[in-house]
N, C-alpha and C positions, 0 to 999 in steps of 0.2 A: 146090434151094434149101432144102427143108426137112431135108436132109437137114445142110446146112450148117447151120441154123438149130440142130440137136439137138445137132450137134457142139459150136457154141455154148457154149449151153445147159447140156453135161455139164463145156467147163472154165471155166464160170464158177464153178460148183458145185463143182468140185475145189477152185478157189483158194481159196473159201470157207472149205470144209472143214480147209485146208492152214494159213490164218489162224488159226484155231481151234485147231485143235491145235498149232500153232506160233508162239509172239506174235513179235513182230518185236524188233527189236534194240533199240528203245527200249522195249519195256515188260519186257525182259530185264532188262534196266541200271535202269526203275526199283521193279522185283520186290526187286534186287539191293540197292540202297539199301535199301529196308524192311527187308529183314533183317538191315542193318548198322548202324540203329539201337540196338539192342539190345548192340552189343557190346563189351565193356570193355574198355579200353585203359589204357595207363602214365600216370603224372604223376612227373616226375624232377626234379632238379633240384639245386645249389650255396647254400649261405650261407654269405655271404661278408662281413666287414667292409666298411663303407661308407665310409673312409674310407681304407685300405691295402689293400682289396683280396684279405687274406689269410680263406683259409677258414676255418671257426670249428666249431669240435668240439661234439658233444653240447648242439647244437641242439636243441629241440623243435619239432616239424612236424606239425601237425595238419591233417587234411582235414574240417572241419566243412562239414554239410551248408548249403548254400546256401537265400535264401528259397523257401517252397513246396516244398522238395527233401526227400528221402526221408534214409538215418539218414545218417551220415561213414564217413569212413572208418580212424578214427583215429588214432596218434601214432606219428611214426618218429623216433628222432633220430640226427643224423648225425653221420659216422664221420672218422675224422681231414681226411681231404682236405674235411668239408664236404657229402658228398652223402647224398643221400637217394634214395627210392622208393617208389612206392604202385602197386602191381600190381594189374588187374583191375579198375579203377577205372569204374564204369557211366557213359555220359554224362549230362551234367547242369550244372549251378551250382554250387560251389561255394567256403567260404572258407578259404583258405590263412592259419594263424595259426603265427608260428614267434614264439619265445620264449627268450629266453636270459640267465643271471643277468649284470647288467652291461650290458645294452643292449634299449632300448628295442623296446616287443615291435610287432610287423608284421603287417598285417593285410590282406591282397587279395583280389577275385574274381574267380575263374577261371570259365573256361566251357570245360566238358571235351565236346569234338564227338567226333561217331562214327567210329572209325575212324582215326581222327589223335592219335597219342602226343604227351604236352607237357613240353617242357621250359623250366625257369623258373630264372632268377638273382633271389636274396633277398638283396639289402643288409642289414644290421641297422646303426644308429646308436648310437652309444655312447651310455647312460644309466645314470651314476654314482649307486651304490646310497646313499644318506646311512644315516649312523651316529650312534651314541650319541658324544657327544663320549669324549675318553679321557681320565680323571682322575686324573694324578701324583700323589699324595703319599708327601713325602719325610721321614721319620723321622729330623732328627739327633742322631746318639750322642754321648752325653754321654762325653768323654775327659779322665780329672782332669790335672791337670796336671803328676802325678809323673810320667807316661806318657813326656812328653819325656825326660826323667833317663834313662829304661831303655829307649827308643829309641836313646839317642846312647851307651851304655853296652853295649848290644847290635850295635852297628854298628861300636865298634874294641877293644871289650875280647874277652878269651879269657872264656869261660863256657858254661854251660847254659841257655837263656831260654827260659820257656814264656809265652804267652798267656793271654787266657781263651778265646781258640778251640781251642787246642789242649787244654785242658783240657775243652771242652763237645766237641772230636770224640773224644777217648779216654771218654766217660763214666766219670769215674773216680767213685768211692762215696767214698773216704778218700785224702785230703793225701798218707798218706805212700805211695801207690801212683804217685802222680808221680814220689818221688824213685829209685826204683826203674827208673825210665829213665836217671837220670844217670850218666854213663859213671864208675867208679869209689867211685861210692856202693853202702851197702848197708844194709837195711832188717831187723833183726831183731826177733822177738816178747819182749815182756817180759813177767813177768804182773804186774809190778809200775805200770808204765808205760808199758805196751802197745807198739805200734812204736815201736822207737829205731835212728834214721839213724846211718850210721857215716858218715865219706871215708875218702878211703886213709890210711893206716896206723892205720886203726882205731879215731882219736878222731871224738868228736862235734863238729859247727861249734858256730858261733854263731847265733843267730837274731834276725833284724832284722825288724820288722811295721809297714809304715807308715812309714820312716825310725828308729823306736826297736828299740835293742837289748832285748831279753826279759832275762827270766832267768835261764831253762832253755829248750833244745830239747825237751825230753822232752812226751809228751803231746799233740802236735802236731796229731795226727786230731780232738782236743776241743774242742781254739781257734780250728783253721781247716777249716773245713767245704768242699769245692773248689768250690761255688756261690758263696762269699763271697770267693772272688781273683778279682782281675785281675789279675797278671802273675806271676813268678817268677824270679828271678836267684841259680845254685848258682854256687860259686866254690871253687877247690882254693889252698889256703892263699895263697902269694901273688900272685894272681890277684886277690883282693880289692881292689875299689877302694876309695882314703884316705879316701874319706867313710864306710865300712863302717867304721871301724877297723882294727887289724890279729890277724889269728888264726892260727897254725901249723897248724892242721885246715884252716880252712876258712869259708865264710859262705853262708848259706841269706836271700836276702833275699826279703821276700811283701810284695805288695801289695794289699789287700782293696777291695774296688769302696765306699767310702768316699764319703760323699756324694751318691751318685748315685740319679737318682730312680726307684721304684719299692720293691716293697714290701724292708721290711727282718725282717732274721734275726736282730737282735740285736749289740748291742756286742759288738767284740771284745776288748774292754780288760776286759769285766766277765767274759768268758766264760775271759779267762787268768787274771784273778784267781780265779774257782773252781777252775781247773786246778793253778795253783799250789798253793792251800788245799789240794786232795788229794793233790797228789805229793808238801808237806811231812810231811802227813798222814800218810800212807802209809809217807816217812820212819822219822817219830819211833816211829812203831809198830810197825816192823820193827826198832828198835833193843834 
């Protein structure tokens, strides 16, 4: 009996031992827990329109730290399809803030458990950015009403027509560098008279300013400055239309922006009477 009793005795004392140095399968499992506290896992996830459904580009995604929670983990934004990810993410509280121009910004609380990756669908709701209204003003040009006349004169007669656009996109400096584009004109120096226009065969037109014929073409860079036209009508002899009169050279008709408001340059009726004054001038002096 006592010998049975030691035997006992010895494997009680084993199991003991065996306890001890060996824990059982539940304090294994929850050893094993405790250490899986600690360890950080994904937060993944879609934003997506709340209303179609479709993914939504270059999101901001923020993992702000939740209350009593330690720092975030901060800003991802997402890639064409809408996704996103935050790697290594510790468990905890915290708040999901996505953000996007054009819709209304999102704000949840997530609770990030140990061990367990999360994945998360982010609606976002349209919210229309308001703006500064937008304020038309419309400038109407003042168009004198000779303008018709070389409109409807430009649309079936033969001729050369310039603008004042065409004239402000050539920057020209002086009149007679205009007529220098006219097919069959030509532009020589004088030192008497400075530029004198020829047409073909050599004579000089006539010159009309404002519906009045002049009284010489001569001089023509001093009377009419290319800031001060609005329009231009060349004609090769009988081409001239019957309200021009008629001329075997030819007719140079100018229209000067007359009337119109803004600052002025000066009459040009006073500015041919000086021109004239000197080219008689010049004339008589040469005689």
């Amino acid at each position: 009996m006592r010998t049975l009793r030691a035997i006992a005795v010895l494997l009680f004392l084993a199991a003991g031992w065996a306890i001890v140095r060996h824990p059982t399968g539940v304090h294994a499992q929850e050893q094993a827990r405790e250490r899986s506290l600690d360890v950080p896992v994904s937060v993944q996830g879609l934003v997506v329109d709340q209303a179609i459904r479709a993914p939504l580009e270059y999101a901001a995604v923020s993992l702000a730290p939740g209350p009593g929670e330690g720092a975030g983990l901060g800003t991802r934004i997402t890639d064409e399809e809408g996704y996103f990810v935050f790697d290594r993410v510790p468990p905890g509280t915290y708040t999901l803030v996505v953000t996007l121009l054009g819709y209304r910004e999102r704000r949840d609380t997530l609770r990030v458990e140990p061990g367990e990756n999360l994945d998360v669908l982010v609606p976002l709701s349209v919210d229309p950015v308001p703006l500064e209204p937008i304020v038309v003003e419309v400038r109407r040009r003042f168009v004198p009403i000779f303008m018709e006349g070389f409109e409807e004169r430009r649309r079936i007669r033969s001729g050369t027509f310039f603008t004042r656009e065409d004239l402000a996109m050539r920057g020209l400096f002086r009149f007679s560098d205009l007529l220098r584009m006219v097919p069959g004109a030509r532009v020589t120096s004088s030192s008497r008279f400075g530029p004198v226009v020829t047409l073909r065969g050599g004579c000089r037109p006539q010159l009309w300013v404002d519906g009045i014929r002049t009284v010489t073409s001569l001089g023509m860079d001093d009377i009419l400055p290319p800031m001060d036209v609005e329009a231009v009508e060349v004609y090769h002899g009988v081409q001239t239309p019957a309200e021009f009169g008629s001329d075997a050279c030819g007719t140079i008709v100018v229209w000067t922006r007359r009337g119109e408001p803004g600052p002025a340059t000066g009459s040009f009726w006073k500015r041919l009477v000086v021109a004239v004054g000197f080219v008689t001038l010049a004339i008589l002096l040469t005689r």
